[in-house]
DRENPA-719158 format. One record per residue (C-alpha): residue in one letter; residue number from 1; z, x, y. Coordinates in steps of 0.1 Angstrom, whole numbers. Example, Ala and Ser with C-alpha at 12.3 -4.5 7.8 and 13.67 -1.06 7.14 Angstrom:
2
['a'; 1; [78; 123; -45]];
['s'; 2; [71; 137; -11]];
END
This chain:
201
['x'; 1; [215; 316; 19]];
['x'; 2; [173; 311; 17]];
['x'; 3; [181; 310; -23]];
['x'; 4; [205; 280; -22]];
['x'; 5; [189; 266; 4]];
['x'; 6; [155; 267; -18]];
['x'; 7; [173; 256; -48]];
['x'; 8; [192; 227; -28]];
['x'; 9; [157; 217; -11]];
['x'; 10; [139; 216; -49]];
['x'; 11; [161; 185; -63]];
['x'; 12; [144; 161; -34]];
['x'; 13; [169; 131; -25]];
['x'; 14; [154; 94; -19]];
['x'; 15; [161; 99; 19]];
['x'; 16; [147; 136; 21]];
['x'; 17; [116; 125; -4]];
['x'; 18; [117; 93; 21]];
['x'; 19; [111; 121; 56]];
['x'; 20; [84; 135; 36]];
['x'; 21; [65; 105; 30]];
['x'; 22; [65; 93; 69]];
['x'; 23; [59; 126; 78]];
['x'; 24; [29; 126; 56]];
['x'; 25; [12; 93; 73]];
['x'; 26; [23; 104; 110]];
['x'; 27; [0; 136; 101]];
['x'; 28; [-28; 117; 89]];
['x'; 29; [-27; 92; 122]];
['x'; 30; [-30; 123; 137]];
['x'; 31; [-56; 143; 124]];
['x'; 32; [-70; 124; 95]];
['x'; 33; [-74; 132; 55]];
['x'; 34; [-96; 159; 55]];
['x'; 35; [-77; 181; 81]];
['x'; 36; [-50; 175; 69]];
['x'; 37; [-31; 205; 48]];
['x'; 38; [-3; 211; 26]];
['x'; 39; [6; 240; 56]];
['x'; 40; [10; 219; 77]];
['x'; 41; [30; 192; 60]];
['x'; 42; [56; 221; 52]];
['x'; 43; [56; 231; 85]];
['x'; 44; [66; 201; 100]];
['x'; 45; [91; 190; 75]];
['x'; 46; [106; 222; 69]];
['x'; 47; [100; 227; 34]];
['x'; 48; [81; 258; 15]];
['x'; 49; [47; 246; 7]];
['x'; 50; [57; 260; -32]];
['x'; 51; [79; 229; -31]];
['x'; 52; [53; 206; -21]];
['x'; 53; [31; 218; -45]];
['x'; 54; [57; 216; -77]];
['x'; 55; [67; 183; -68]];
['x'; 56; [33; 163; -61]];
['x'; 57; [10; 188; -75]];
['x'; 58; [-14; 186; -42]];
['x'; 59; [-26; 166; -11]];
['x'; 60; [-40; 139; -32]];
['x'; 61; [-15; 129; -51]];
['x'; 62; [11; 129; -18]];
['x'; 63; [-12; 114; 4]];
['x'; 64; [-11; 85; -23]];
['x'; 65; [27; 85; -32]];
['x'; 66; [30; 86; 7]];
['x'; 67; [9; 58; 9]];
['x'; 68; [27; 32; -14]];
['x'; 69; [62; 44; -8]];
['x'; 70; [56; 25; 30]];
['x'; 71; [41; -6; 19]];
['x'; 72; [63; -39; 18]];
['x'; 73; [88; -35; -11]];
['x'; 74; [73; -5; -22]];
['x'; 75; [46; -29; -46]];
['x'; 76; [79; -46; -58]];
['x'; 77; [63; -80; -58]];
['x'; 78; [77; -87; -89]];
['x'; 79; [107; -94; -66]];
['x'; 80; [94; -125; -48]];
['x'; 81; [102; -153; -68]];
['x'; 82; [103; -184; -46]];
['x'; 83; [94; -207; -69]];
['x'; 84; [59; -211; -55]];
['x'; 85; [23; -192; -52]];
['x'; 86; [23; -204; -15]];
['x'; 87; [56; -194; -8]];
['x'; 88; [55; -159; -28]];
['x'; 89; [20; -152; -7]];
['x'; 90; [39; -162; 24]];
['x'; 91; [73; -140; 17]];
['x'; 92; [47; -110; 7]];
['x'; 93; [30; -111; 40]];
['x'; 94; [67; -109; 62]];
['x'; 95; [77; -82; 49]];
['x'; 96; [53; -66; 71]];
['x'; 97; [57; -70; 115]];
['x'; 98; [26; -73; 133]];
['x'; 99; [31; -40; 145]];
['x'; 100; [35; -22; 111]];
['x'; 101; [2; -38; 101]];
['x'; 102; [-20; -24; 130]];
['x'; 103; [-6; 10; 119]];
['x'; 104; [-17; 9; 88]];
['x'; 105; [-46; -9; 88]];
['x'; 106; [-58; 20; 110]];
['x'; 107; [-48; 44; 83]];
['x'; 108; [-62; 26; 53]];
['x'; 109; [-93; 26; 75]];
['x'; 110; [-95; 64; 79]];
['x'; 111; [-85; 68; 41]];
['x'; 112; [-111; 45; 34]];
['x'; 113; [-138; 69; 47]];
['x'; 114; [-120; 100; 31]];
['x'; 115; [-117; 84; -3]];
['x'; 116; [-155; 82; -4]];
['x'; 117; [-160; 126; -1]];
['x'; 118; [-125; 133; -26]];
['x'; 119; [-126; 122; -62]];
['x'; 120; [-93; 137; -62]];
['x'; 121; [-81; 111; -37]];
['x'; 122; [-96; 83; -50]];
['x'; 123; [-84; 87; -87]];
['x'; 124; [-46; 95; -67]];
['x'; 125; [-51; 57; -51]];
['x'; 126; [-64; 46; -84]];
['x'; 127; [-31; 53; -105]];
['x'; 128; [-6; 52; -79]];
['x'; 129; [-14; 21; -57]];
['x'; 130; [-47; 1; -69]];
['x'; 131; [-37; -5; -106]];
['x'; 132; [-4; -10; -100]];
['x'; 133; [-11; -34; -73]];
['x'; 134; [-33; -51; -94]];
['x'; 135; [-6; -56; -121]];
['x'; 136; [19; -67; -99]];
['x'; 137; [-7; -91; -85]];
['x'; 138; [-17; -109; -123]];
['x'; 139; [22; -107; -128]];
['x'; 140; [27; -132; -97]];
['x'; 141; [-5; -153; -105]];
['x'; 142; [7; -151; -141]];
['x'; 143; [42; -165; -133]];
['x'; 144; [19; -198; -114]];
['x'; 145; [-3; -207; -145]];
['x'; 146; [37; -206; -164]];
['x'; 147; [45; -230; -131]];
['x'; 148; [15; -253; -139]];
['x'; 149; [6; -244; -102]];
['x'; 150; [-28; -223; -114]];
['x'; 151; [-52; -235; -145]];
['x'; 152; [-52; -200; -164]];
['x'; 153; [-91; -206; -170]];
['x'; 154; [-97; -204; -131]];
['x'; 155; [-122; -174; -122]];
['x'; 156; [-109; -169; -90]];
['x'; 157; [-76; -155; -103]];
['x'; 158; [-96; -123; -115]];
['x'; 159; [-110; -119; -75]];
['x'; 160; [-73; -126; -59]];
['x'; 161; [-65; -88; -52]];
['x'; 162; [-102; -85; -33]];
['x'; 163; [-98; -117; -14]];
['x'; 164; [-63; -105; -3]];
['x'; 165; [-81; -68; 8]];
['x'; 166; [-111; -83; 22]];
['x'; 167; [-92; -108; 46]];
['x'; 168; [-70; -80; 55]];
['x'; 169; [-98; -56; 58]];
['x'; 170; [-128; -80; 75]];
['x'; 171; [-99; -87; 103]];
['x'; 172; [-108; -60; 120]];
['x'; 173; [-145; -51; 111]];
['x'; 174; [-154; -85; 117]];
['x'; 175; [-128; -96; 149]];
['x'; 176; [-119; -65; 167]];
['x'; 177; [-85; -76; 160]];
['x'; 178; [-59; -65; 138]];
['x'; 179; [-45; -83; 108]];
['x'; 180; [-11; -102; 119]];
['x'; 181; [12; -125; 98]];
['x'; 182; [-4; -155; 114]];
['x'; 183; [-37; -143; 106]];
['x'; 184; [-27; -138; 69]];
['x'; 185; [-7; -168; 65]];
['x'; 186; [-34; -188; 75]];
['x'; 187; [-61; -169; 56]];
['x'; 188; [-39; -172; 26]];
['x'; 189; [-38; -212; 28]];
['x'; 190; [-71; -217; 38]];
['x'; 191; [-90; -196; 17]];
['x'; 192; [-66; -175; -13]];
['x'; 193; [-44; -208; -23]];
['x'; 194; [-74; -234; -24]];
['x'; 195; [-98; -209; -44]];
['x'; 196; [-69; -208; -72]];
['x'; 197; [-69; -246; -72]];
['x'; 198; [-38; -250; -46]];
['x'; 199; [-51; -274; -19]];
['x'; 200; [-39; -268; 19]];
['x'; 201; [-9; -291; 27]];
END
């Protein structure tokens, strides 16, 4: 019975691989990057920590898959298509609640700090969610110079991805507050949209 249980357990299904993931972040809210083990992560979602191990290869490289499977659309902005910068920046930003935000703006925070100490982790976040996010970022910027939106000679498109982080991250460092749609909505027009040449209606 362990056997086909094992064997069943090794092909991971979207919804089991889906578990794993939230189980993965509600660990880190709890105890943080560095405590966090691959022992524990198999004890609390039932799984043998061989299988963990053969499927993301270590803590790192979960942490990170982890990490991107719960953002909005999974990085799909490729998706958004509104026929607008303003109104794909807009559409990005409510896929999120207020609520969903805090939580991980609080994580990203801790990771933060941990990426700093773990090569390992930051070369995990490099590949799996700061290059692609980057090429899914050029991608929608790309698709507004096509529009005639975005002069392709501006030098702010090559800063978009850190304005978006640093509004996102300076929220709280800077406010005591955490990021909310309102806040990035209005962030977005006041200081994203009229850097890349798109004046504030």
């Amino acid at each position: 019975m362990t056997e086909v249980t094992t064997a069943r357990r090794s092909r991971i299904t979207p919804e089991r691989e889906a578990e794993l993931y939230e189980a993965v972040l509600e660990l880190l809210r709890e105890v943080g990057y560095d405590t966090l083990t691959m022992d524990a992560v198999a004890a609390r979602t039932r799984s043998s920590k061989a299988t963990l191990y053969r499927q993301w290869g270590g803590k790192a490289e979960l942490v990170a898959k982890a990490v991107r499977h719960t953002k909005p659309g999974g990085l799909a902005l490729g998706e958004i298509d509104t026929g607008s910068l303003r109104g794909d920046l807009h559409a990005l930003t409510m896929r999120s609640d207020d609520c969903t935000m805090e939580q991980n703006s609080a994580l990203m925070r801790g990771l933060a700090m941990a990426i700093h100490g773990n090569p390992d982790l930051l070369q995990a976040f490099r590949a799996h969610l700061i290059e692609p996010e980057m090429a899914e970022f050029r991608r929608l910027v790309q698709r507004a110079v096509d529009r005639g939106e975005v002069r392709p000679d501006n030098p702010a498109i090559d800063f978009m991805i850190h304005m978006m982080i640093g509004g996102f991250a300076a929220r709280t460092m800077i406010d005591e507050l955490p990021p909310t749609q309102a806040y990035l909505i209005s962030y977005i027009d006041a200081v994203v949209l009229p850097a890349l040449g798109i004046p504030h209606d």
